[in-house]
C-alpha positions as CSV (number, residue, x, y, z in Angstrom):
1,X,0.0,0.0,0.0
2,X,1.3,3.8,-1.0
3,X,1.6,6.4,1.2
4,X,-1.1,8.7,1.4
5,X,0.6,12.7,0.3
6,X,0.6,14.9,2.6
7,X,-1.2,18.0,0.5
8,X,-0.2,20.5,2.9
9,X,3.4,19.7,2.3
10,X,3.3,19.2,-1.2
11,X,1.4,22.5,-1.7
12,X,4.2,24.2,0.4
13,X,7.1,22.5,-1.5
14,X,4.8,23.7,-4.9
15,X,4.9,27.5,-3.7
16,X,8.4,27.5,-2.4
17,X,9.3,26.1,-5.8
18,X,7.0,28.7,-7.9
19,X,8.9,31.5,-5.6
20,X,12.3,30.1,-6.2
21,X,11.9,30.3,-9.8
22,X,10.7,33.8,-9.8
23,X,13.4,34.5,-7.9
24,X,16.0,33.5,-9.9
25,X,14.2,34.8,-13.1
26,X,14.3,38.1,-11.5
27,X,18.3,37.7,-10.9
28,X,18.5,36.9,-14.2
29,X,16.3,39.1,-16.0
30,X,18.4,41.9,-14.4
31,X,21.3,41.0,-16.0
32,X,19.6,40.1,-18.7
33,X,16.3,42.2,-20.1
34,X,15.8,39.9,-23.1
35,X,14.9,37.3,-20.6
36,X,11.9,38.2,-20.1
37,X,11.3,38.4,-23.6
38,X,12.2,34.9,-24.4
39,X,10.4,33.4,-21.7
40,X,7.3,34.9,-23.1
41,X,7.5,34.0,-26.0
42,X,7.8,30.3,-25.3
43,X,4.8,30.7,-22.7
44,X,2.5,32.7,-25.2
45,X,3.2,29.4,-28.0
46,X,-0.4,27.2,-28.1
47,X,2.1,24.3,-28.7
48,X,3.9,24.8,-25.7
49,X,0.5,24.8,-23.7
50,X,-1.1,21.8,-25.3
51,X,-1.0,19.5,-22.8
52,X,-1.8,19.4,-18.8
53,X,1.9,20.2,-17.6
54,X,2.5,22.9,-20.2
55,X,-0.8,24.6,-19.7
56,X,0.1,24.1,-16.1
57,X,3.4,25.9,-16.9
58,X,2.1,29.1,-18.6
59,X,0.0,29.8,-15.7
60,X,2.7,29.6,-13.6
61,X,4.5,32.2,-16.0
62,X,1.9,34.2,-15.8
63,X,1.7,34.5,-12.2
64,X,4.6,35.1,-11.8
65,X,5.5,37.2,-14.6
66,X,2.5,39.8,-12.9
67,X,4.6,39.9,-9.6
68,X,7.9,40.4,-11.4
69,X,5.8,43.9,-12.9
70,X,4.8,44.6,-9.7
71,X,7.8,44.5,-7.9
72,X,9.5,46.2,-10.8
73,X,6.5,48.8,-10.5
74,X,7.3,49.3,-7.2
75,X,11.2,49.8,-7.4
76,X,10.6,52.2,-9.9
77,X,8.0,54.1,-7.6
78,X,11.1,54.0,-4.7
79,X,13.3,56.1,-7.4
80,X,15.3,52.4,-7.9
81,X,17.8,50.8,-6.0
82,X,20.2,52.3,-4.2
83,X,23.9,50.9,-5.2
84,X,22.9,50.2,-9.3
C-alpha cells in the first residue's frame, strides 16, 4: 500500500518552488532584459500549452511574470535601487 501525500506539504514545496523560480528569473532578468522576452515568448506558443503540464506551466509564468511587474513597479516608484 502507498503512502497517502501529505497535500499540505506538497502545496508548500509547490509554492516554495513557484517562488524560487521567480526569484531567480528576477536575478536573471536583471542581467539580462531579453529574458523576459524569451520566456514569453515560449509561454505565449499554443504548442507549448497543449497539454496538462504545459498549460500548467504558462500559468505559472503568468503568475509570476504579474509579480515580477509589480515589484519592478514598485522599485521604480522607490526612485530604484540604491547601489545600481
Amino acid at each position: 500500500m502507498t503512502p497517502t501525500p501529505d497535500f499540505a506539504d506538497l502545496e508548500q514545496r509547490t509554492l516554495a518552488t513557484e517562488r524560487l523560480l521567480g526569484t531567480l528569473i528576477a536575478l536573471l532578468s536583471a542581467r539580462d532584459p531579453r529574458l523576459l522576452e524569451g520566456l514569453q515568448a515560449v509561454f505565449a506558443n499554443p504548442d507549448f500549452a497543449s497539454d496538462d503540464a504545459g498549460r500548467a506551466a504558462s500559468e505559472t509564468w503568468r503568475r509570476i511574470r504579474s509579480e515580477l511587474m509589480d515589484t519592478s513597479g514598485l522599485i521604480k516608484s522607490l526612485g530604484g535601487l540604491s547601489g545600481n
